[in-house]
C-alpha positions in Angstrom: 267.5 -8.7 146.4 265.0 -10.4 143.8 265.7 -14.0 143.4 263.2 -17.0 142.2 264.2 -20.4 142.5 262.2 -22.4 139.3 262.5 -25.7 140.9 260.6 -24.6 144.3 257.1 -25.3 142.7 257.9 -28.5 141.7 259.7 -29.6 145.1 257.3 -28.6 146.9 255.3 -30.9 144.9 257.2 -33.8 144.9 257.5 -33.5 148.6 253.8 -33.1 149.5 253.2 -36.6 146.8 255.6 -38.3 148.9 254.1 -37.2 152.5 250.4 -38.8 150.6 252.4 -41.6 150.2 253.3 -42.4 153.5 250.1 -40.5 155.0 252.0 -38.1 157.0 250.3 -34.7 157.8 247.4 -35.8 155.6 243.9 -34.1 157.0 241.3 -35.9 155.0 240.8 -39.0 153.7 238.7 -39.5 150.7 236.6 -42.8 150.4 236.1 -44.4 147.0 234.7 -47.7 146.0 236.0 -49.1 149.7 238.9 -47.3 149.2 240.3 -44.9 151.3 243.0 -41.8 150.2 244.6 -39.5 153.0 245.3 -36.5 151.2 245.7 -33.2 152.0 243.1 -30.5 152.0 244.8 -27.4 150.6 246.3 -29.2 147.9 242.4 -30.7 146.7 241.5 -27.2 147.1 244.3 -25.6 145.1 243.5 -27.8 142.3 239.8 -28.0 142.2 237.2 -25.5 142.9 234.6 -28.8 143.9 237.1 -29.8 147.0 237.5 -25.9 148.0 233.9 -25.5 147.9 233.6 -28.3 149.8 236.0 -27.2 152.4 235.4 -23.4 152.7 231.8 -23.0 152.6 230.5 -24.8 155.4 229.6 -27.6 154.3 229.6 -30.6 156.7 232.1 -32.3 155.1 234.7 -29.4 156.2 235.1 -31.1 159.6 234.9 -34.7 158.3 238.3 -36.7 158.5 236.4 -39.3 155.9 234.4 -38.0 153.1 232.6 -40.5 151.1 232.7 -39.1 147.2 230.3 -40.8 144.8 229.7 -41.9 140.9 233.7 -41.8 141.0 235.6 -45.0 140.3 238.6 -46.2 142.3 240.6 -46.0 139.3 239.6 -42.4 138.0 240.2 -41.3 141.6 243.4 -42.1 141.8 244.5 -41.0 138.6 243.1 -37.7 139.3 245.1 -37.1 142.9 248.3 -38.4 140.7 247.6 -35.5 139.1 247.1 -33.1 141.5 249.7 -34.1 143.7 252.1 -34.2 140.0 251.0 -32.1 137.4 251.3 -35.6 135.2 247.8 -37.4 134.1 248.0 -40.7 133.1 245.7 -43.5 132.5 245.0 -46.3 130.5 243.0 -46.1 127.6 240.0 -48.4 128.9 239.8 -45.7 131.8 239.8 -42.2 129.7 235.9 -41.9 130.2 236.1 -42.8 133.4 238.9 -40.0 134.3 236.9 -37.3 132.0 233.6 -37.9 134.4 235.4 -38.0 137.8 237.2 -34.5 136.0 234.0 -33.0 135.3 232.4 -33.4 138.6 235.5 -32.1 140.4 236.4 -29.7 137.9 239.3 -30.2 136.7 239.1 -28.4 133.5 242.7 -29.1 132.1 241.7 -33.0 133.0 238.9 -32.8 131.4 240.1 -30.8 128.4 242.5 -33.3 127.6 241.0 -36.3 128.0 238.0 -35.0 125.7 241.0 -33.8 123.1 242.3 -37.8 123.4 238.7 -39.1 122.5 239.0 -37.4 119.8 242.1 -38.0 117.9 241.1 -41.1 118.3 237.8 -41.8 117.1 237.3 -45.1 114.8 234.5 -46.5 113.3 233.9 -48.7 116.1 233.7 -46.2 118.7 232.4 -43.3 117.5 228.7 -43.7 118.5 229.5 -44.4 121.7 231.8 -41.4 122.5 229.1 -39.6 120.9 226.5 -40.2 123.3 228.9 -40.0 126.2 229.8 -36.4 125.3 226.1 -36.1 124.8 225.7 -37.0 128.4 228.2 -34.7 129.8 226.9 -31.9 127.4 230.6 -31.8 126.1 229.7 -29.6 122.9 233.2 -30.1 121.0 233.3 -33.7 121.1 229.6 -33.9 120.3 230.5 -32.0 116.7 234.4 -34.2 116.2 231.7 -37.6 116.9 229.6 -36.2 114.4 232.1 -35.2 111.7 234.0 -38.1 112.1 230.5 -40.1 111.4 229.5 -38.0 108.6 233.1 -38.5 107.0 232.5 -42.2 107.2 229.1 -42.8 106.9 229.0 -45.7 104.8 231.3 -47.7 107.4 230.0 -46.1 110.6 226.3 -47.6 109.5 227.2 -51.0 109.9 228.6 -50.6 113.1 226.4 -52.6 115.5 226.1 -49.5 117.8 224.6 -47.5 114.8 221.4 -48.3 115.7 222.1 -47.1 119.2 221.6 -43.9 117.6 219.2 -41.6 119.5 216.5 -40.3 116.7 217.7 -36.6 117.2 221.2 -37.5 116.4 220.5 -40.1 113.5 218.0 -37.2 112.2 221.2 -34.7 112.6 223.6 -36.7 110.9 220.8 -37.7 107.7 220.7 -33.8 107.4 224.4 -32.9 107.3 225.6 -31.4 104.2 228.5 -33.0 104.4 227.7 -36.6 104.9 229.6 -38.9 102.6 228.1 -41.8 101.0 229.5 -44.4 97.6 226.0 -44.8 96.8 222.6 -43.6 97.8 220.9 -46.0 99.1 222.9 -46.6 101.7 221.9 -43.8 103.5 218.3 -45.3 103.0 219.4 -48.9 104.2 221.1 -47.4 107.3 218.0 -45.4 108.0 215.5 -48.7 107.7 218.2 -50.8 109.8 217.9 -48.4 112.9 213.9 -48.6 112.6 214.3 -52.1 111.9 215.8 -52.7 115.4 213.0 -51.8 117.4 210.1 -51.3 115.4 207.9 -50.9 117.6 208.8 -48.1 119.7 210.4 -46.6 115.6 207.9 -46.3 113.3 206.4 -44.0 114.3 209.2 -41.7 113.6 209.9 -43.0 109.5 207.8 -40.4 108.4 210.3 -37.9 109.9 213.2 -40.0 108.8 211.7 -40.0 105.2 212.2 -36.0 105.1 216.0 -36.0 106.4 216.5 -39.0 103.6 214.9 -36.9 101.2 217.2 -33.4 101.6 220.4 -36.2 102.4 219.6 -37.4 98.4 218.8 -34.2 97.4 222.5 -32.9 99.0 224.3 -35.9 97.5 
């Protein structure tokens, strides 16, 4: 006799969320932000490789009842053990950065896959520059490039932004050299380039000359 039962995953599941709920047979409890999770070991281990680390490899915190875990909000913490003890992520949208870093440092790649692939669809002019230099600060290569297509396909509008000048030199310099930058009129390329030196000239100044060459190959591409 060969005989699988589909719904036995997801029982199980639902059964071991509910014993979190009412802290029954939990063996850990994780503290965040001055608040405390009972959870279960084997099932932070089953879904990420930082909790069985943490559990299997001696580590002190194998035999701890309380672990502390830090430069993890409250929020993003709890979304994430929704997840693991559910299979379903949800958040609010104010908390998706939030949820990708907490993902990254535990390793959760399917978290952190999807909350990088929600940044994306939707990038605006507003926010763009920011959720480029977050993905540049978790080294996230495909949402560095969507940040910086998305800019280059609205140039003229992202420029005006008042996080433009934000702009780290190496990615202003990256985005003046893009082939496929799109601009209604030239100097506006030139104007958004002064603007960011404008904002802190003393510290940018020194870096016009190397501006003026990126300007010159944009006008030359356009």
């Amino acid at each position: 006799m060969d005989v699988t039962n589909h719904a036995h995953s997801n029982s199980v599941l639902r059964e071991l969320n509910e014993l979190r709920g009412r802290a029954e047979l939990t063996d850990v409890v994780l503290e965040v932000e001055g608040r405390s999770f009972p959870c279960h070991r084997a099932v932070l281990a089953s879904c990420s490789p930082y909790f069985r680390t943490m559990f299997t490899s001696g580590y002190a915190e194998a035999k701890q009842e309380r672990i502390s875990i830090q430069d993890v909000s409250e929020v993003a913490m709890a979304t994430i053990l929704d997840y693991a003890y559910t299979g379903c992520l949800r958040t609010e949208p104010d908390q998706v950065q939030a949820v990708m870093s907490a993902a990254r440092l535990l390793q959760l790649d399917f978290v952190g896959r999807k909350t990088a692939e929600y940044m994306k669809d939707r990038l605006d002019v507003s926010n763009c520059v920011d959720v480029l230099m977050y993905a540049d600060m978790l080294a996230d290569c495909g949402l560095v490039k969507a940040s910086k297509r998305y800019m280059a396909s609205r140039f003229d509008q992202v420029a005006i932004q008042p996080s433009f000048v934000q702009l780290p030199l190496n990615h202003l310099q990256s985005l003046l050299d893009r082939d496929d930058l799109m601009t209604n009129l030239e100097d506006n390329v030139v104007q958004a380039a002064l603007r960011w030196v404008d904002f802190n000239q003393e510290d940018r100044l020194q870096h016009l000359s190397t501006l003026c060459k990126s300007l010159r190959q944009s006008l030359i591409s356009s």
